[in-house]
C-alpha positions as CSV (number, residue, x, y, z in Angstrom):
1,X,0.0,0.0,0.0
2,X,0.9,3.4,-1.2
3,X,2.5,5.6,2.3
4,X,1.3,9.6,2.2
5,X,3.0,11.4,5.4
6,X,0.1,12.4,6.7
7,X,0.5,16.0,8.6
8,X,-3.1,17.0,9.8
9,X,-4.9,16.9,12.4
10,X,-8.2,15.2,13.9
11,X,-11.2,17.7,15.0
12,X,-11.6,18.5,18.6
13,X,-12.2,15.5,20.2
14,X,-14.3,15.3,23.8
15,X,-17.8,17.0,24.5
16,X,-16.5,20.4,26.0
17,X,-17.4,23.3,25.2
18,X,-14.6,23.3,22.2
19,X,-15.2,20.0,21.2
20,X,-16.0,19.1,17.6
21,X,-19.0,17.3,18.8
22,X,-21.1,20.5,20.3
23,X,-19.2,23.2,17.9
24,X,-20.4,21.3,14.2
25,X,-23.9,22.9,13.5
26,X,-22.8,24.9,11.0
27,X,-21.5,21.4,8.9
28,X,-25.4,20.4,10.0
29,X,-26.9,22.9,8.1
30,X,-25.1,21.5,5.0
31,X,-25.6,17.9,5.9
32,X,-29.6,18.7,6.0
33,X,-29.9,20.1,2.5
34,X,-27.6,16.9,1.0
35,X,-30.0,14.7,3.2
36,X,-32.9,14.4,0.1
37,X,-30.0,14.3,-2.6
38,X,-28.3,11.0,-1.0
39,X,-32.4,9.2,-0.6
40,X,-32.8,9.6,-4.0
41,X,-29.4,9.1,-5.3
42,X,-29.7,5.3,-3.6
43,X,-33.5,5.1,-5.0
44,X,-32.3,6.0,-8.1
45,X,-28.8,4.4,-8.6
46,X,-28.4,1.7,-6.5
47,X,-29.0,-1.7,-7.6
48,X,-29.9,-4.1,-4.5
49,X,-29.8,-6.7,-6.3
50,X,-25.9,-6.8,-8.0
51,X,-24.4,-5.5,-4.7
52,X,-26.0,-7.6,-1.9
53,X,-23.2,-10.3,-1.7
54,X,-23.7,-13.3,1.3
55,X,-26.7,-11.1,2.9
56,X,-24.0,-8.4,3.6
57,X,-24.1,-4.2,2.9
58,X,-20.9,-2.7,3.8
59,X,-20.7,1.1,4.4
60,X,-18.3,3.7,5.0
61,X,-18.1,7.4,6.4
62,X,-15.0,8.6,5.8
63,X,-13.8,11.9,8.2
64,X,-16.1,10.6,10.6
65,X,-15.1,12.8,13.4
66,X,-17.1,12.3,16.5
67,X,-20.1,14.4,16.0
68,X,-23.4,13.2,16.0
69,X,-23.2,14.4,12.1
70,X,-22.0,10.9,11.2
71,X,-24.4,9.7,13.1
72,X,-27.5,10.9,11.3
73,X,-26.1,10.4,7.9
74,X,-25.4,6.6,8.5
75,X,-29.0,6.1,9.7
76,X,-30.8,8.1,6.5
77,X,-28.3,5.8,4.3
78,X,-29.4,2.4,5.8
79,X,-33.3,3.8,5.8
80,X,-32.9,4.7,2.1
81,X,-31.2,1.1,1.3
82,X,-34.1,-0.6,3.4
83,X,-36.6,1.4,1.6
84,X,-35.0,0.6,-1.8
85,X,-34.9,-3.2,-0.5
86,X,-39.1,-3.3,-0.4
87,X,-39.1,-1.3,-3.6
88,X,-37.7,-4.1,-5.9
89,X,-40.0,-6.8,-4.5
90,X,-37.4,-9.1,-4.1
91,X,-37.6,-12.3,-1.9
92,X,-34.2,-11.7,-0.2
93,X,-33.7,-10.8,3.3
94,X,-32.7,-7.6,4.5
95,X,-28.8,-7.5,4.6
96,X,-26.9,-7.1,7.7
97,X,-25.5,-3.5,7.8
98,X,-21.6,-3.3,8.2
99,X,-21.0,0.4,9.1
100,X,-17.3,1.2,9.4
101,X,-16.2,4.9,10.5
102,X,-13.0,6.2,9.5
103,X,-11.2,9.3,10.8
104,X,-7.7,10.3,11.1
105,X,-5.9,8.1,14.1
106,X,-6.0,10.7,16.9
107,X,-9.2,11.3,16.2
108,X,-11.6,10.8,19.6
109,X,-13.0,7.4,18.6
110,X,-13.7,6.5,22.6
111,X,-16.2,9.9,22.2
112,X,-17.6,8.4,18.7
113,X,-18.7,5.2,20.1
114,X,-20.1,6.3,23.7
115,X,-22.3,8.1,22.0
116,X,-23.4,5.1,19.1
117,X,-27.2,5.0,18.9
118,X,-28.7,2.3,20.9
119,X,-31.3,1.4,18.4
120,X,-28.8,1.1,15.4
121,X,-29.7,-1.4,12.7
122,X,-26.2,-1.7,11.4
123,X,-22.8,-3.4,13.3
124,X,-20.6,-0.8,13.9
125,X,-16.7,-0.5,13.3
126,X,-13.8,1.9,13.7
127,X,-11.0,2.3,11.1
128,X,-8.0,4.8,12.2
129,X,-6.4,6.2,9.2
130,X,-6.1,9.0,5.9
131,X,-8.4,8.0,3.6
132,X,-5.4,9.6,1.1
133,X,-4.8,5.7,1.6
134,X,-6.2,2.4,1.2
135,X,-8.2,2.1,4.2
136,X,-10.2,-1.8,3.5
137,X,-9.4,-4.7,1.3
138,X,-10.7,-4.7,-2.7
139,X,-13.8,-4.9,-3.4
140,X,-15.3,-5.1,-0.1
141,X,-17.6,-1.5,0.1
142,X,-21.1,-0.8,-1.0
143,X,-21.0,2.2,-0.1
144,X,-18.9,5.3,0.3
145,X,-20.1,8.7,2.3
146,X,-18.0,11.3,3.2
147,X,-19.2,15.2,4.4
148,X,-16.9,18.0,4.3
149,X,-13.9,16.0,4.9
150,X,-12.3,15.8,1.4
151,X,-11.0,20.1,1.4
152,X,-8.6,19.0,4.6
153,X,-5.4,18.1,2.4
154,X,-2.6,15.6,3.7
155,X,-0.3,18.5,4.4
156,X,0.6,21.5,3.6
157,X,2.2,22.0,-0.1
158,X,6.2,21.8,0.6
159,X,6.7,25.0,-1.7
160,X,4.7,27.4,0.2
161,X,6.8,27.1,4.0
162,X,9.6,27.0,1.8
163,X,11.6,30.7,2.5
164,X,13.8,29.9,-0.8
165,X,10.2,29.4,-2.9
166,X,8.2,32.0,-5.0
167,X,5.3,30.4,-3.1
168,X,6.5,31.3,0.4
169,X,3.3,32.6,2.5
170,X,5.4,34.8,5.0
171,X,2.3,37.0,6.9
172,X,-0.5,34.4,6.1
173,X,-1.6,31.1,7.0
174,X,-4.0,30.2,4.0
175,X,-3.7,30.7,0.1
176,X,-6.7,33.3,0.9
177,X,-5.5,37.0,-0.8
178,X,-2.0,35.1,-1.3
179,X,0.1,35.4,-4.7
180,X,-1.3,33.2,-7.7
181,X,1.2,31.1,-6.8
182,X,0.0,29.9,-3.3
183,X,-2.9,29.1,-4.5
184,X,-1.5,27.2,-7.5
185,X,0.6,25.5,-4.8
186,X,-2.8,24.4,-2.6
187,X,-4.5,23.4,-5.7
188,X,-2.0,21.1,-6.9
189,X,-1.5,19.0,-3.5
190,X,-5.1,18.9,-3.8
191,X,-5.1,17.2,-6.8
192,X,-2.3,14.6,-5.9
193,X,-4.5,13.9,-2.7
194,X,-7.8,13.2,-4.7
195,X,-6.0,11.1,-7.0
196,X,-4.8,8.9,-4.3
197,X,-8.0,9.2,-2.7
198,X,-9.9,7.8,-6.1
199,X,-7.1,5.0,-6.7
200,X,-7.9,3.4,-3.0
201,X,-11.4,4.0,-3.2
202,X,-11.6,2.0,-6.9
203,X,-9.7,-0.6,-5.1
204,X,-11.9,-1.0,-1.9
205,X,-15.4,-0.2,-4.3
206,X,-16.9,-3.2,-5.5
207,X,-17.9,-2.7,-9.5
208,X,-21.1,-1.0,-9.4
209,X,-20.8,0.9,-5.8
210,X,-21.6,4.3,-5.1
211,X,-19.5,7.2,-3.6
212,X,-22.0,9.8,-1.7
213,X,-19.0,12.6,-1.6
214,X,-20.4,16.7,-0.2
215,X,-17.9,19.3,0.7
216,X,-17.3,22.8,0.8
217,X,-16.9,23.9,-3.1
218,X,-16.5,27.3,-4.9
219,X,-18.7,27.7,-7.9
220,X,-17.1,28.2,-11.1
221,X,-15.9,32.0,-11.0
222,X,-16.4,32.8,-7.8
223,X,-13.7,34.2,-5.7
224,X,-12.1,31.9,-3.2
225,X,-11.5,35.2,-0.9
226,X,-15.1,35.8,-0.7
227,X,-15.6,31.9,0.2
228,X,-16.5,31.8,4.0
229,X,-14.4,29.1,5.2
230,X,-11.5,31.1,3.9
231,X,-12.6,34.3,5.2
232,X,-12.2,32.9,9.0
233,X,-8.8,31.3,8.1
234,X,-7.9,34.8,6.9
235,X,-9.2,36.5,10.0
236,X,-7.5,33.9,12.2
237,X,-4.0,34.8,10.4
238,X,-4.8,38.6,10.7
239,X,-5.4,37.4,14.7
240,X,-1.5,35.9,14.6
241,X,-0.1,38.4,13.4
242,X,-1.8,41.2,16.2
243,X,0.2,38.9,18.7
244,X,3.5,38.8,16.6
245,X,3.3,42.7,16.9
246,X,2.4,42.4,20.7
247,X,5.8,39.9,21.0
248,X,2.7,37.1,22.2
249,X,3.7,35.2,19.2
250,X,6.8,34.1,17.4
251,X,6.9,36.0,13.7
252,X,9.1,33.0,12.8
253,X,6.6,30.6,13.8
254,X,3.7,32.2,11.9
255,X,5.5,32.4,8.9
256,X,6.1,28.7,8.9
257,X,2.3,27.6,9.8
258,X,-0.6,27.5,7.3
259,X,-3.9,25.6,6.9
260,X,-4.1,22.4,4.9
261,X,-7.3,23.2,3.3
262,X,-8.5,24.1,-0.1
263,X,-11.7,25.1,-1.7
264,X,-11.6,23.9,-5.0
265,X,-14.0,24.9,-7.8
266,X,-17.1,22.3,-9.3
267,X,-15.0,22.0,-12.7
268,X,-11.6,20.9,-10.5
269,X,-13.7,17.8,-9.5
270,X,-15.4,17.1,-12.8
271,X,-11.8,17.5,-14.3
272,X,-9.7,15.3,-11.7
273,X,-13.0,12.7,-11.7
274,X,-12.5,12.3,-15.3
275,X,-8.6,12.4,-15.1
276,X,-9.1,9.0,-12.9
277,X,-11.2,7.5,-15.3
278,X,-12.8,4.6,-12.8
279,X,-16.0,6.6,-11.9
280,X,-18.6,7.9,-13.5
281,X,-20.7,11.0,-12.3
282,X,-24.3,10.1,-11.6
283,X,-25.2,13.3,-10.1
284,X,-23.6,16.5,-9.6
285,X,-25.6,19.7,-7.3
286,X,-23.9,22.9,-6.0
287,X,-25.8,23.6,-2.8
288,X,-26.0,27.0,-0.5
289,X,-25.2,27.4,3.2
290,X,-26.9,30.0,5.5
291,X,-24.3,33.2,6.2
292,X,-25.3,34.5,9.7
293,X,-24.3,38.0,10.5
294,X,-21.1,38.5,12.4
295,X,-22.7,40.4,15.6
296,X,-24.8,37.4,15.6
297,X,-22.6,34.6,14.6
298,X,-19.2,35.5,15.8
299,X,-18.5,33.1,18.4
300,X,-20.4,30.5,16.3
301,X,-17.6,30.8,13.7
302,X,-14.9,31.4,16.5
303,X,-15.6,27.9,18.0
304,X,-16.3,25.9,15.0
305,X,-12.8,27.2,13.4
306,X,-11.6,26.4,17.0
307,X,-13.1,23.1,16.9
308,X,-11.3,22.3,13.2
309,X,-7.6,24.0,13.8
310,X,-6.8,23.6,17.6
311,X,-5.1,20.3,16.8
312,X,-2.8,22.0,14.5
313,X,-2.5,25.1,16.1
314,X,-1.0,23.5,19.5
315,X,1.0,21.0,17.4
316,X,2.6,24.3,16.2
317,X,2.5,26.5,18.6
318,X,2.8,24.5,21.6
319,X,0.2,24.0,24.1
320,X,-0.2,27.3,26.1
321,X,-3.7,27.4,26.7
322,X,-3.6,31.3,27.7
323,X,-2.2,31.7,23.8
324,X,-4.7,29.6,22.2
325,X,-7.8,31.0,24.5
326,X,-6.7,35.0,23.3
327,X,-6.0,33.5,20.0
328,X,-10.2,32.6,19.4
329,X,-10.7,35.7,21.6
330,X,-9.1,37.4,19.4
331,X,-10.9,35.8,16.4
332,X,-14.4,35.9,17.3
333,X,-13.9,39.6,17.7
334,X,-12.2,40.1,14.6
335,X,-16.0,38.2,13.6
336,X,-18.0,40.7,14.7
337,X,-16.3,43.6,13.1
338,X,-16.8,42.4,9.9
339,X,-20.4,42.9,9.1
340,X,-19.3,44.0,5.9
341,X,-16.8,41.0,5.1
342,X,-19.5,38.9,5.9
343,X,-22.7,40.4,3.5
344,X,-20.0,39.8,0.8
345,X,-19.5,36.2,1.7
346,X,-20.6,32.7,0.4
347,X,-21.2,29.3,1.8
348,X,-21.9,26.2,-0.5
349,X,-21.2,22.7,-0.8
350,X,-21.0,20.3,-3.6
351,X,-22.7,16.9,-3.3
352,X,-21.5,14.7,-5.7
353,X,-22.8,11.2,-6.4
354,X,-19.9,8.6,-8.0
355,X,-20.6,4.9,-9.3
356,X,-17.7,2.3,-9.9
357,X,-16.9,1.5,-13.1
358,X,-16.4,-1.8,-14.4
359,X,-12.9,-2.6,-15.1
């Protein structure tokens, strides 16, 4: 099996008040408008029949995290395959529902499965690992979901924390208002990680599968600095940089930290889909995201960016609590200032609906 050095981080684990698990409503509101498209898509494309091998139905959510998001997806997915079992008449049984959740290896799996639904209909299973990598042996999944996992990137491109490089992002921690050439750099690690990502998928996918993939996407020709998600990252780095000038933070240290994460544009997937060759694209919808003013939703945002970078922000930084707390202080007022920032902002997703090919 191919080996990616993997360099980010698992969400907040735990159920504190910074914790992934009570800071992730904002990745609910886009989960709720994908939950119709992923009924249908399994009404519509899935055939029972070819895929039900030895009374078994294997799924996956890959970037699990330990939210209850994973949670409610995994139950409207076995409901929709149930429903689509009675559909087709056929004299079979029900399968047995393998459910296996996959998150990076720190992630808090302990906090994912004390908090498993006791009425489950499915056997549940935990796989640590990058799903940049094979994850489960060939042709062995039914079934692949994933929600707004895929942006996070394996690391960070090599070029841009290079201080030699034309992509060097001294002053910023994202590819947001960067040179053309950051950006450049973000999109191509992003494009090496979904290609690994496709090749282990076509492995693990039997022929005929499905892939339920929806993540933060830019239209085509919008700007990625008026995309939401890279708004806060850009407010965070204006926040690092207020405590370099105060001497709170090292200069040296900021200019060697950025964000794995990139927004990439609906024809970037169609392209690098197509570049892979072992999918087809069933279904393709761009779907909007409700903005909430910053007065209203500034510690909202604070928290949920919290919630997504404090595990690469102490790996950095170090683990000074005092830093990190004035850090998101720091950020969630930068928020509420920016009224203005915010009316100008976007929030959508891309839902995406793959089938395996035959080979």
């Amino acid at each position: 099996m191919e080996k990616v050095a993997i360099e980010s981080f698992a969400m907040n684990g735990g159920v504190g008040d910074n914790s992934y698990a009570n800071n992730s409503s904002l990745q609910r509101s886009g989960f709720e408008a994908t939950r119709s498209l992923i009924h249908e898509a399994i009404m519509e494309k899935l055939d029972i029949k070819h895929l039900t091998s030895g009374n078994s139905f294997r799924i996956t959510d890959l970037g699990c995290s330990a939210g209850p998001n994973t949670f409610a997806a995994v139950q409207d997915i076995v409901e929709a395959i149930e429903q689509k079992h009675q559909s087709e008449g056929t004299q079979l049984p029900l399968p047995e529902f393998h459910v296996y959740f996959n998150d990076q290896v720190s992630n808090d799996f302990n906090t994912l499965f004390a908090s498993l639904p006791l009425e489950r209909r499915y056997f549940a299973t935990g796989v640590p690992g990058s799903f940049h990598t094979r994850l489960f042996p060939e042709k062995s999944i039914n079934l692949v979901h994933s929600f707004a996992a895929l942006p996070w990137l394996s690391k960070v491109p090599e070029e841009v924390v290079n201080i030699h490089s034309l992509c060097w992002n001294k002053g910023r921690i994202h590819y947001t208002n960067a040179p053309v050439e950051v950006k450049e750099a973000y999109k191509g690690q992003f494009a090496k990680d979904m290609m690994r990502f496709f090749n282990a998928r076509a492995k693990e996918v039997v022929h005929g599968g499905l892939m339920a993939l929806c993540f933060p996407c830019l239209p085509d020709g919008q700007p990625n600095s008026h995309f939401l998600i890279n708004v806060l990252f850009d407010l965070l780095g204006s926040a690092l940089m207020d405590m370099v000038q105060m001497g709170r933070v090292d200069e040296a240290k900021v200019a060697s930290f950025n964000i794995p994460f990139y927004a990439s544009s609906t024809k970037e997937v169609v392209t690098l889909v197509e570049t892979n060759g072992r999918f087809t694209i069933e279904r393709m919808e761009t779907l909007g995201s409700p903005i909430l003013q910053a007065r209203e939703g500034s510690e909202c945002y604070s928290k949920t960016t919290r919630a997504c970078t404090e595990g690469l922000i102490r790996e950095h930084f170090g683990h000074d609590d005092e830093i990190i707390n004035e850090l998101f202080d720091r950020l969630t007022k930068k928020i509420s200032d920016s009224d203005s920032i915010l009316e100008e902002s976007y929030m959508t997703y891309v839902f995406v609906l793959l089938k395996r090919k035959e080979d």
